[in-house]
mmJSON file of the N, C-alpha and C atoms, coordinates in Angstrom:
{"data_MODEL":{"atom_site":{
"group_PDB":["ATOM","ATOM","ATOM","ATOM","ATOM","ATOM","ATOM","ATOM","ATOM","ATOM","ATOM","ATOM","ATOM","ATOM","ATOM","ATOM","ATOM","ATOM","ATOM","ATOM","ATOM","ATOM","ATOM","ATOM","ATOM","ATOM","ATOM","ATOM","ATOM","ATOM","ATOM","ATOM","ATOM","ATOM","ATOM","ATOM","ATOM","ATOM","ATOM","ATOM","ATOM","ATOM","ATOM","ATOM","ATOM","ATOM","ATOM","ATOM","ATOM","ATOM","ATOM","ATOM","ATOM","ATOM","ATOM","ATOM","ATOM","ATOM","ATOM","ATOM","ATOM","ATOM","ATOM","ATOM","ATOM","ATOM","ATOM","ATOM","ATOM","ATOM","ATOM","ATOM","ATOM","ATOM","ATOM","ATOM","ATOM","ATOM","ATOM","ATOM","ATOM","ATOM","ATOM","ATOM","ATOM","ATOM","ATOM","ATOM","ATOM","ATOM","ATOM","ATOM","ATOM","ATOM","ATOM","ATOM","ATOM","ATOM","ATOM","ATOM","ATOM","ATOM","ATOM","ATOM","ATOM","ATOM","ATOM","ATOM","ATOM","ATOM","ATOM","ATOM","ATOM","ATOM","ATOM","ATOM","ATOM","ATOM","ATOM","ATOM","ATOM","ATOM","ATOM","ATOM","ATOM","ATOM","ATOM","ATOM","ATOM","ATOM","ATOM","ATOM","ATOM","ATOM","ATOM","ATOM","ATOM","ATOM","ATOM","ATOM","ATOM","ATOM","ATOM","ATOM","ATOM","ATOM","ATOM","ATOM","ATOM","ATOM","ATOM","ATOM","ATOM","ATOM","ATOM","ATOM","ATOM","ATOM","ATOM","ATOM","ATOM","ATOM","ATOM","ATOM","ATOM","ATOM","ATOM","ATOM","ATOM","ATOM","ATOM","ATOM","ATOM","ATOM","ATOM","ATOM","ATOM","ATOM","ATOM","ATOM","ATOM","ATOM","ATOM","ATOM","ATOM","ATOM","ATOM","ATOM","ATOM","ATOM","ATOM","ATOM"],
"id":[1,2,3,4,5,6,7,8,9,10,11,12,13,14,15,16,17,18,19,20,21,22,23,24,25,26,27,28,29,30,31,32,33,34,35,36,37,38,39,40,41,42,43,44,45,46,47,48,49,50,51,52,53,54,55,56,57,58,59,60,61,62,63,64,65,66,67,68,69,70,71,72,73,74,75,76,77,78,79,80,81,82,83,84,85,86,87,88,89,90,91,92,93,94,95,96,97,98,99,100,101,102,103,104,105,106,107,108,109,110,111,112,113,114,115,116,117,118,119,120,121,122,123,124,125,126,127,128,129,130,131,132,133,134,135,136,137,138,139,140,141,142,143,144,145,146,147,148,149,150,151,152,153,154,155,156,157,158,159,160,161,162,163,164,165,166,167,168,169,170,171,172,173,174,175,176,177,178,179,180,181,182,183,184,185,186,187,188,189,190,191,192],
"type_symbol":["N","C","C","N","C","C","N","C","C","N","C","C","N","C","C","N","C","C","N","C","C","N","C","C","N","C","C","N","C","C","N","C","C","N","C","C","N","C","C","N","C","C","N","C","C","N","C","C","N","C","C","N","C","C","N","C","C","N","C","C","N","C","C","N","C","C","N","C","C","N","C","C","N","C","C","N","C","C","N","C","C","N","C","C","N","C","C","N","C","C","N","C","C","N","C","C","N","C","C","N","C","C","N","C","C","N","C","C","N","C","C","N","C","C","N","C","C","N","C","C","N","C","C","N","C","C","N","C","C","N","C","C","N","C","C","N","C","C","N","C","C","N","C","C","N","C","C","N","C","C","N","C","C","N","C","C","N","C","C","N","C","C","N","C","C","N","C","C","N","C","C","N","C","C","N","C","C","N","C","C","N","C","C","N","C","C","N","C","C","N","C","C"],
"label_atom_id":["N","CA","C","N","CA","C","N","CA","C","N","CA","C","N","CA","C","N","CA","C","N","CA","C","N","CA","C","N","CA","C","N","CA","C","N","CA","C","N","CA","C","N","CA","C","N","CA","C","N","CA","C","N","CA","C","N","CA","C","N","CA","C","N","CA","C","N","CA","C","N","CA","C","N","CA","C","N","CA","C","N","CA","C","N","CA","C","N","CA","C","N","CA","C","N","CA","C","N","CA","C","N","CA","C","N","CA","C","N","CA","C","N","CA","C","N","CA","C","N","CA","C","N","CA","C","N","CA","C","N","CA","C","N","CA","C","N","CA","C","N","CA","C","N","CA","C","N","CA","C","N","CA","C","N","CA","C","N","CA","C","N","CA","C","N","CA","C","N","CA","C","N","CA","C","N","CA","C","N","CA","C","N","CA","C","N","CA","C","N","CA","C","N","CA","C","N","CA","C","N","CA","C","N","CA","C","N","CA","C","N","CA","C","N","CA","C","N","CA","C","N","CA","C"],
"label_alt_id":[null,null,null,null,null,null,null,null,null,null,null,null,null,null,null,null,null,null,null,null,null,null,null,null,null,null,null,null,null,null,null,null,null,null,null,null,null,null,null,null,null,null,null,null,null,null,null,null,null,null,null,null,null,null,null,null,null,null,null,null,null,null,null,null,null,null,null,null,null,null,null,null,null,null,null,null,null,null,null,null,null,null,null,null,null,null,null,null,null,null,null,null,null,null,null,null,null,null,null,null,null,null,null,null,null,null,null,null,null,null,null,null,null,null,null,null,null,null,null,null,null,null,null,null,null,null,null,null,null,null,null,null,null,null,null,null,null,null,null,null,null,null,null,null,null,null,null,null,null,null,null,null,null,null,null,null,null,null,null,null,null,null,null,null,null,null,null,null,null,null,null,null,null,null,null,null,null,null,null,null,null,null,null,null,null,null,null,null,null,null,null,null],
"label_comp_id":["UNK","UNK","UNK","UNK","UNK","UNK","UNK","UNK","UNK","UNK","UNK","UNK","UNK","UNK","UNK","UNK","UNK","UNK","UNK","UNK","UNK","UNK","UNK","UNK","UNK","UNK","UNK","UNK","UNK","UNK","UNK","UNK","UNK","UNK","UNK","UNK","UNK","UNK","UNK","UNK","UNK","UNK","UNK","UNK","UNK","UNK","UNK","UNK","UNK","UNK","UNK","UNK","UNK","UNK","UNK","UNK","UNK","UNK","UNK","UNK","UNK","UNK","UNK","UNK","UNK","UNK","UNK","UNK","UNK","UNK","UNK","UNK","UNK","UNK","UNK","UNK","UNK","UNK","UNK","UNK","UNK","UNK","UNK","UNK","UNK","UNK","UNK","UNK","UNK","UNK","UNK","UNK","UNK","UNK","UNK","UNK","UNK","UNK","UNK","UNK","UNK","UNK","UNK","UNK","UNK","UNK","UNK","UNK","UNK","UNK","UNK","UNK","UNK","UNK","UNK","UNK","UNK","UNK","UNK","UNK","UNK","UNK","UNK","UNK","UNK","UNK","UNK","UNK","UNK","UNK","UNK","UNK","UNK","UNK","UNK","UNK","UNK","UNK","UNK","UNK","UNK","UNK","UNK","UNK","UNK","UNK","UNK","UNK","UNK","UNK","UNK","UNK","UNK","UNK","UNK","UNK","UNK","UNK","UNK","UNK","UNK","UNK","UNK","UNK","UNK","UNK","UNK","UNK","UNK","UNK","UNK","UNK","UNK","UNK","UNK","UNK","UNK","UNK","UNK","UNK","UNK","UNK","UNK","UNK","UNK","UNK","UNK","UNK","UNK","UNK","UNK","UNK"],
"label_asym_id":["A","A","A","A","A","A","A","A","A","A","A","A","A","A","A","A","A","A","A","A","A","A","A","A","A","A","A","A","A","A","A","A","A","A","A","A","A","A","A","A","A","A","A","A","A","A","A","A","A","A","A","A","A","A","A","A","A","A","A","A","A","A","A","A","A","A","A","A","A","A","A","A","A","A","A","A","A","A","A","A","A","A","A","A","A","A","A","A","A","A","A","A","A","A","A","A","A","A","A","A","A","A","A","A","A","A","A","A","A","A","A","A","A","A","A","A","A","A","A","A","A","A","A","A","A","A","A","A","A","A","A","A","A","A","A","A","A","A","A","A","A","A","A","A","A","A","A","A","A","A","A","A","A","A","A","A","A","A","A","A","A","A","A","A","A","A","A","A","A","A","A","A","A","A","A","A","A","A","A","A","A","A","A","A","A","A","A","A","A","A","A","A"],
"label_entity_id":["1","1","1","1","1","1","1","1","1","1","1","1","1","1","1","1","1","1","1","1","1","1","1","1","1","1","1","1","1","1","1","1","1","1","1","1","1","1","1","1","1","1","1","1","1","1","1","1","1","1","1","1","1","1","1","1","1","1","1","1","1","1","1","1","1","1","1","1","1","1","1","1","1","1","1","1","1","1","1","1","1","1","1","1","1","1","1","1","1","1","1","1","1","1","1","1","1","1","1","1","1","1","1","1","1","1","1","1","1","1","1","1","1","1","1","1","1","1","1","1","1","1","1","1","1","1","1","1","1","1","1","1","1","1","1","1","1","1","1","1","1","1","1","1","1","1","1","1","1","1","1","1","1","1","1","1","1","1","1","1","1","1","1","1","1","1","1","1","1","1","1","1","1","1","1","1","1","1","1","1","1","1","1","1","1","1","1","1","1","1","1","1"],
"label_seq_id":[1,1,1,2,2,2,3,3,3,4,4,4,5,5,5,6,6,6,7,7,7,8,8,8,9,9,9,10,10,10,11,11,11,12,12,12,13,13,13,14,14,14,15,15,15,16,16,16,17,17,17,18,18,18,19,19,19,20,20,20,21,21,21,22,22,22,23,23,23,24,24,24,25,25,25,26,26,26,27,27,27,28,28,28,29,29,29,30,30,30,31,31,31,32,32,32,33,33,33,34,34,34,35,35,35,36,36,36,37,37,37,38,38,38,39,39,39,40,40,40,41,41,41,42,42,42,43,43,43,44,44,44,45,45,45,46,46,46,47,47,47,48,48,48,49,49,49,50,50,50,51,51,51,52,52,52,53,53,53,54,54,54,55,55,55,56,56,56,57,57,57,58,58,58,59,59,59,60,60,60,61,61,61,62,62,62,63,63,63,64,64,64],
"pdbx_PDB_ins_code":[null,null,null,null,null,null,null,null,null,null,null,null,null,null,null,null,null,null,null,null,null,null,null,null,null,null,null,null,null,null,null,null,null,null,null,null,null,null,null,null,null,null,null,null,null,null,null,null,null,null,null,null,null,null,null,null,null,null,null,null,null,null,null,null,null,null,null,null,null,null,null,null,null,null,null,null,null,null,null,null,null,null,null,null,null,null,null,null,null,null,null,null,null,null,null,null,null,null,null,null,null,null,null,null,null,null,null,null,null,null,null,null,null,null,null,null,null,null,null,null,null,null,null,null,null,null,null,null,null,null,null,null,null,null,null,null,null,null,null,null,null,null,null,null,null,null,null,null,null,null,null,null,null,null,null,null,null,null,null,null,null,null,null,null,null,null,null,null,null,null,null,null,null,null,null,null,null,null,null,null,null,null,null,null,null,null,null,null,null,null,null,null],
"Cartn_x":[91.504,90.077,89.802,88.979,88.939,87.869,88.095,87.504,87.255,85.893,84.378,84.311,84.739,84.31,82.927,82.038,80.981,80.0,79.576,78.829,79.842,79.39,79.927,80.84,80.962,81.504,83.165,83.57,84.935,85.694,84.701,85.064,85.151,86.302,86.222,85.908,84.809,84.286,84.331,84.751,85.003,83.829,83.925,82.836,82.051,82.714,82.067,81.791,80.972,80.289,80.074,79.136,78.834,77.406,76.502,75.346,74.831,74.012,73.909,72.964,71.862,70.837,71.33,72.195,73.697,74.105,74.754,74.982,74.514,73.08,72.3,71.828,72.116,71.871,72.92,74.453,75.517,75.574,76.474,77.179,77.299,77.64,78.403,79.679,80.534,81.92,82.244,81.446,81.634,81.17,80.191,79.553,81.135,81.48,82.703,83.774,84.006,84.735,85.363,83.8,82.838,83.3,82.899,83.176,84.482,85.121,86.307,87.355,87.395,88.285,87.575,86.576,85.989,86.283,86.51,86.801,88.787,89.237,90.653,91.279,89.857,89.92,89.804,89.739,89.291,87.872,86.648,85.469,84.958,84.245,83.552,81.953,81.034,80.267,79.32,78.518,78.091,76.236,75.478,74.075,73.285,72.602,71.672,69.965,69.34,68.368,67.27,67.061,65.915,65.542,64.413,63.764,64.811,66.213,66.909,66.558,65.807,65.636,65.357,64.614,63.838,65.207,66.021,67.202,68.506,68.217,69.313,70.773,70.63,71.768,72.457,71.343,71.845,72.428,72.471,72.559,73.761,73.872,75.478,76.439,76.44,77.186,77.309,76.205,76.73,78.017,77.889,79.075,80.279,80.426,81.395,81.89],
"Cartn_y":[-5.677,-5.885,-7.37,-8.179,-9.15,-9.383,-10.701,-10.841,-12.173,-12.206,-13.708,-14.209,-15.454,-15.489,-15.309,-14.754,-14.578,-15.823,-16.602,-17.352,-18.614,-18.945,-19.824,-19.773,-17.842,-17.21,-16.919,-17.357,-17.264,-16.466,-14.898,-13.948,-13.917,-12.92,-12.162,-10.93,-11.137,-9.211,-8.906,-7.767,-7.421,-7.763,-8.174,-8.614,-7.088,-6.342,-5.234,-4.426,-3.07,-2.192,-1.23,-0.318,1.491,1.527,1.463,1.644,3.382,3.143,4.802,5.636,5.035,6.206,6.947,7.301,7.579,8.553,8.111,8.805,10.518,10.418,11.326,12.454,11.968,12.872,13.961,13.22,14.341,15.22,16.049,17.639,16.657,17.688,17.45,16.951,17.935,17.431,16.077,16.151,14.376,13.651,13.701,12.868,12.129,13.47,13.427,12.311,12.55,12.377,10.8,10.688,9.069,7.993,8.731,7.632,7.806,8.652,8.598,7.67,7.958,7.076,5.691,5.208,3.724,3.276,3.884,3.217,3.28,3.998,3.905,2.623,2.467,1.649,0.187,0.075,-1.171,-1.657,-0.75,-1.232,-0.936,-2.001,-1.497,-1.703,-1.626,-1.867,-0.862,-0.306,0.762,0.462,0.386,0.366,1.735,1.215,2.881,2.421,3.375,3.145,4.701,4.624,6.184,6.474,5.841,5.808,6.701,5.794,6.711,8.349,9.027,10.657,11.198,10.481,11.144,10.981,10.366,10.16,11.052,11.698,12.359,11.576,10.446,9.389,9.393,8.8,8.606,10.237,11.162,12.335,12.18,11.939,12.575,11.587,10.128,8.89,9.381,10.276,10.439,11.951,12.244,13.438,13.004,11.876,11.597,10.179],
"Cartn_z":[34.098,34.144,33.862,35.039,34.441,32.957,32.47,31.505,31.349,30.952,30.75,29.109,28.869,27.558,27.426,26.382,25.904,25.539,25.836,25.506,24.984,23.4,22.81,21.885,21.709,20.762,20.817,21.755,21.632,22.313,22.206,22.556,23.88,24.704,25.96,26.312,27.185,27.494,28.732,29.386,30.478,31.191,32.611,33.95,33.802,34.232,35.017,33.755,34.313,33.187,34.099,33.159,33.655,34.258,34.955,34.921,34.411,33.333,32.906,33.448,34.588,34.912,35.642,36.761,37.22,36.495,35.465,34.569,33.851,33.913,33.373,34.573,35.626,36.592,36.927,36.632,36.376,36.04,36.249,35.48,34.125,33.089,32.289,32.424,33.134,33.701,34.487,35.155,36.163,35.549,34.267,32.989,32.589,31.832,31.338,31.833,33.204,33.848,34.274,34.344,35.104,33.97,32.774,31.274,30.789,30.839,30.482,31.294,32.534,33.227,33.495,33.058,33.252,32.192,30.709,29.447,29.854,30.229,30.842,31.654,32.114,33.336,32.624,31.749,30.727,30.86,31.044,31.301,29.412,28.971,27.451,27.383,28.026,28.873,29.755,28.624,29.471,28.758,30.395,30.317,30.316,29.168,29.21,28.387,28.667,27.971,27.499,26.751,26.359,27.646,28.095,29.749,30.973,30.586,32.04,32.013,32.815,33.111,31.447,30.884,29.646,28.881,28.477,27.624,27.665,29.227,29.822,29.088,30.16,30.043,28.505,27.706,26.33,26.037,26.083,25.375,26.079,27.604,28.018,27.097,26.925,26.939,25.212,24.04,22.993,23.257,23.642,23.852,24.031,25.261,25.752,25.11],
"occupancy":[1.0,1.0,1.0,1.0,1.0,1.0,1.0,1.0,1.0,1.0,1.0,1.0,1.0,1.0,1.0,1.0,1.0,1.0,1.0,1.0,1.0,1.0,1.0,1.0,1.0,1.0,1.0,1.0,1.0,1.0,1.0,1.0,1.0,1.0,1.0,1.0,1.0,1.0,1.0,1.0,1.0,1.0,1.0,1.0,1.0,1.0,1.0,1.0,1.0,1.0,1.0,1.0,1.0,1.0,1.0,1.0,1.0,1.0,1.0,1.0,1.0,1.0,1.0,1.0,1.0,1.0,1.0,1.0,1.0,1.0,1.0,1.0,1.0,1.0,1.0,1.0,1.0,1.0,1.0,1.0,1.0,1.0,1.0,1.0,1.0,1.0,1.0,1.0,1.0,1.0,1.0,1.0,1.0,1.0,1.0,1.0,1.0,1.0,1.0,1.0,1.0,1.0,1.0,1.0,1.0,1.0,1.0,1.0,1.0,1.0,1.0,1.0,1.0,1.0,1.0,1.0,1.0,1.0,1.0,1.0,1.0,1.0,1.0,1.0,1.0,1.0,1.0,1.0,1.0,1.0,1.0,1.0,1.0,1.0,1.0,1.0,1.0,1.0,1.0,1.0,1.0,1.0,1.0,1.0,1.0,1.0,1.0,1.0,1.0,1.0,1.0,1.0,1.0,1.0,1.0,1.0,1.0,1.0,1.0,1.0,1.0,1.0,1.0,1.0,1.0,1.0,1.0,1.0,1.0,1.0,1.0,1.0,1.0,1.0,1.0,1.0,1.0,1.0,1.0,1.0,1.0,1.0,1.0,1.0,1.0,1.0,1.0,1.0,1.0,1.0,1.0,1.0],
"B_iso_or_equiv":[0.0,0.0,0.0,0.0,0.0,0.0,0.0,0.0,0.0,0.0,0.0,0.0,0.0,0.0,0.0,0.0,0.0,0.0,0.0,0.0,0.0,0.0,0.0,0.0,0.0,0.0,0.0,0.0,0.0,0.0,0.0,0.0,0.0,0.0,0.0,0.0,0.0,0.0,0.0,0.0,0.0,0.0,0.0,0.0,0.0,0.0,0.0,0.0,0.0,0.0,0.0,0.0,0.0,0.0,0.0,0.0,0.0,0.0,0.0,0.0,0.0,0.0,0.0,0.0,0.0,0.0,0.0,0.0,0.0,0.0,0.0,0.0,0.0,0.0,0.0,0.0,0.0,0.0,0.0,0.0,0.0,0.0,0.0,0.0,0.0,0.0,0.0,0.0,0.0,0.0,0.0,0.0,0.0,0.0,0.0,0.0,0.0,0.0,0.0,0.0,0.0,0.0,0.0,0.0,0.0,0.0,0.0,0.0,0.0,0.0,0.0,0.0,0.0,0.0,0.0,0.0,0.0,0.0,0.0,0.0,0.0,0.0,0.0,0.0,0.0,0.0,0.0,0.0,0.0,0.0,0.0,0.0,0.0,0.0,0.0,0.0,0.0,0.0,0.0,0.0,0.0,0.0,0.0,0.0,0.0,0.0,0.0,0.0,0.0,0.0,0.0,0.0,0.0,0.0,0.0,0.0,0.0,0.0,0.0,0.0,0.0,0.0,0.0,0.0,0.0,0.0,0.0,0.0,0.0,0.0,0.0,0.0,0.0,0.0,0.0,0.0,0.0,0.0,0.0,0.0,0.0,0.0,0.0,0.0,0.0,0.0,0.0,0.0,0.0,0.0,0.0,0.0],
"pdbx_formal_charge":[null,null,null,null,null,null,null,null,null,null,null,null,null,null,null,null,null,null,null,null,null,null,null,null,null,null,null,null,null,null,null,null,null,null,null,null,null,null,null,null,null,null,null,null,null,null,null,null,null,null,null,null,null,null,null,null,null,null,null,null,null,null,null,null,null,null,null,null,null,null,null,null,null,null,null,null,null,null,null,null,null,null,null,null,null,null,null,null,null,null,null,null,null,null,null,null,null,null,null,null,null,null,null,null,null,null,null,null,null,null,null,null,null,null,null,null,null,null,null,null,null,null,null,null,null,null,null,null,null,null,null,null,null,null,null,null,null,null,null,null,null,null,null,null,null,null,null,null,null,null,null,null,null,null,null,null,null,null,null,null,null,null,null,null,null,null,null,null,null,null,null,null,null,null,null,null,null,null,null,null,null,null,null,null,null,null,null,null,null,null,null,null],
"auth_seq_id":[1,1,1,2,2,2,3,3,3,4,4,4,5,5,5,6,6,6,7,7,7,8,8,8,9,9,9,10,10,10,11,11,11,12,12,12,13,13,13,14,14,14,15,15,15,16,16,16,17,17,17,18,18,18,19,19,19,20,20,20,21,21,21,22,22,22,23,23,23,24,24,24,25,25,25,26,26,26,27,27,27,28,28,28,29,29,29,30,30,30,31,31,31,32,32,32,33,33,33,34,34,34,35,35,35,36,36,36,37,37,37,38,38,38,39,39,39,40,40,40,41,41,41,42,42,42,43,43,43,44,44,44,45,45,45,46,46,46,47,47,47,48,48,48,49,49,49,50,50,50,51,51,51,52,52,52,53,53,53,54,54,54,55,55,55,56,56,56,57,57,57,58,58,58,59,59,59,60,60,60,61,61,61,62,62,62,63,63,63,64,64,64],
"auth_comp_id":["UNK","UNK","UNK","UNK","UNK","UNK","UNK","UNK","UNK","UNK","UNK","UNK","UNK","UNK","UNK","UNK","UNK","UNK","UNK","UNK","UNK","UNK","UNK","UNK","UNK","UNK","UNK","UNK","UNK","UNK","UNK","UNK","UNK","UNK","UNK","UNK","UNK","UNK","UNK","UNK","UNK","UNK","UNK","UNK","UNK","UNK","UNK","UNK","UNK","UNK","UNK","UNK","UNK","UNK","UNK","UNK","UNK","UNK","UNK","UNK","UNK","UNK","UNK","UNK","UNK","UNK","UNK","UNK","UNK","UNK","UNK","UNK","UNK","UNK","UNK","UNK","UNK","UNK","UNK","UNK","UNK","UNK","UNK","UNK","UNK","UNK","UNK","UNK","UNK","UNK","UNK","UNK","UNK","UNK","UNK","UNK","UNK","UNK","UNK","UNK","UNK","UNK","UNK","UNK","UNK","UNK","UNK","UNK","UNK","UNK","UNK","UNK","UNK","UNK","UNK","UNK","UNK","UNK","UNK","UNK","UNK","UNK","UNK","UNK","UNK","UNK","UNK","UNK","UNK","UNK","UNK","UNK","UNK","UNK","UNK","UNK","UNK","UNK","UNK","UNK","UNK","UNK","UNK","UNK","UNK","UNK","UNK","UNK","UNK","UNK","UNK","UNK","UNK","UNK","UNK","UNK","UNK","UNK","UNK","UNK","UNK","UNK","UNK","UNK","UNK","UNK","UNK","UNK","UNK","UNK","UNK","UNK","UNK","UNK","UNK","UNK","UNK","UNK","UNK","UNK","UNK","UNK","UNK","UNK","UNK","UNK","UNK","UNK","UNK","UNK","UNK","UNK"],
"auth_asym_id":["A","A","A","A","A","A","A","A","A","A","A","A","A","A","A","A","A","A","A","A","A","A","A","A","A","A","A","A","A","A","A","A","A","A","A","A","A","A","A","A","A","A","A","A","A","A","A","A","A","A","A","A","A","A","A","A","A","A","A","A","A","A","A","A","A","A","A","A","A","A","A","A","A","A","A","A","A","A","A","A","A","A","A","A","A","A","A","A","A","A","A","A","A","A","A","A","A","A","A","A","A","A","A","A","A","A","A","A","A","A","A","A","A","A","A","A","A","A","A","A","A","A","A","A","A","A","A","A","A","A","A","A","A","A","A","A","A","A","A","A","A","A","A","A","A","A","A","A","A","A","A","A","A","A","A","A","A","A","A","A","A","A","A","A","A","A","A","A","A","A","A","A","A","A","A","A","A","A","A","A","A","A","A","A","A","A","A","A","A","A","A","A"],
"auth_atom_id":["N","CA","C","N","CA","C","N","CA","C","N","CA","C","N","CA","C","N","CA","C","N","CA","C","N","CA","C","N","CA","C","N","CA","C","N","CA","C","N","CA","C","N","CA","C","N","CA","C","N","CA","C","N","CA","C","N","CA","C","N","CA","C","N","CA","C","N","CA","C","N","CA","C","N","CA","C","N","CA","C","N","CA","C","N","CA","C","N","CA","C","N","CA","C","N","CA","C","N","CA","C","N","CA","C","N","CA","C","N","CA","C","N","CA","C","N","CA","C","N","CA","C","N","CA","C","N","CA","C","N","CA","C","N","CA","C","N","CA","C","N","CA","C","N","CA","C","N","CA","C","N","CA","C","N","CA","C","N","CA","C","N","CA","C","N","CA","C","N","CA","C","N","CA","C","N","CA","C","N","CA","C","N","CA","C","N","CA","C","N","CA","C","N","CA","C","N","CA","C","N","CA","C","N","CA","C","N","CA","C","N","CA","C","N","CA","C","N","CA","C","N","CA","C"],
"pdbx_PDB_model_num":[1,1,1,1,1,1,1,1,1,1,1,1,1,1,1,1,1,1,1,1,1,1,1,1,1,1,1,1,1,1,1,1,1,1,1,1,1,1,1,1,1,1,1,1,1,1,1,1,1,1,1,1,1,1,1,1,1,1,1,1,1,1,1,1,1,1,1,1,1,1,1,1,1,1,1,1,1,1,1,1,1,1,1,1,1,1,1,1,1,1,1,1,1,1,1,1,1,1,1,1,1,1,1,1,1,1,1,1,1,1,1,1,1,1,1,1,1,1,1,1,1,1,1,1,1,1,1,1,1,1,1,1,1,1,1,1,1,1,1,1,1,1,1,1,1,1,1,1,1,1,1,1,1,1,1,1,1,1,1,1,1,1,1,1,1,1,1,1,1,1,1,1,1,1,1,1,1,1,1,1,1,1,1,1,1,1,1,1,1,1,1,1]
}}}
């Protein structure tokens, strides 16, 4: 996975990420599925917000 230093901080964080409204529209299982193998995948990086489908999103991304 590539990886961007962070600003001024030193740090490196992966380019890419999860978009979560996506997310909330899933099964449970392909929820599952979607986040598990993207954190596998070396992604740490996942967008969400209350708003996505009434906090669908957030509820799947705390399970998984």
């Amino acid at each position: 996975m590539p990886l961007k230093e962070f600003g001024s901080t030193g740090r490196k964080v992966t380019m890419m990420g999860v978009g979560g409204f996506h997310v909330g529209r899933m099964t449970d299982d392909e929820a599952q599925k979607t986040i598990e193998l993207a954190i596998q995948r070396g992604i740490r990086f996942f967008d969400n917000a209350e708003s996505y489908l009434d906090g669908e999103a957030e509820i799947k991304f705390r399970k998984f």
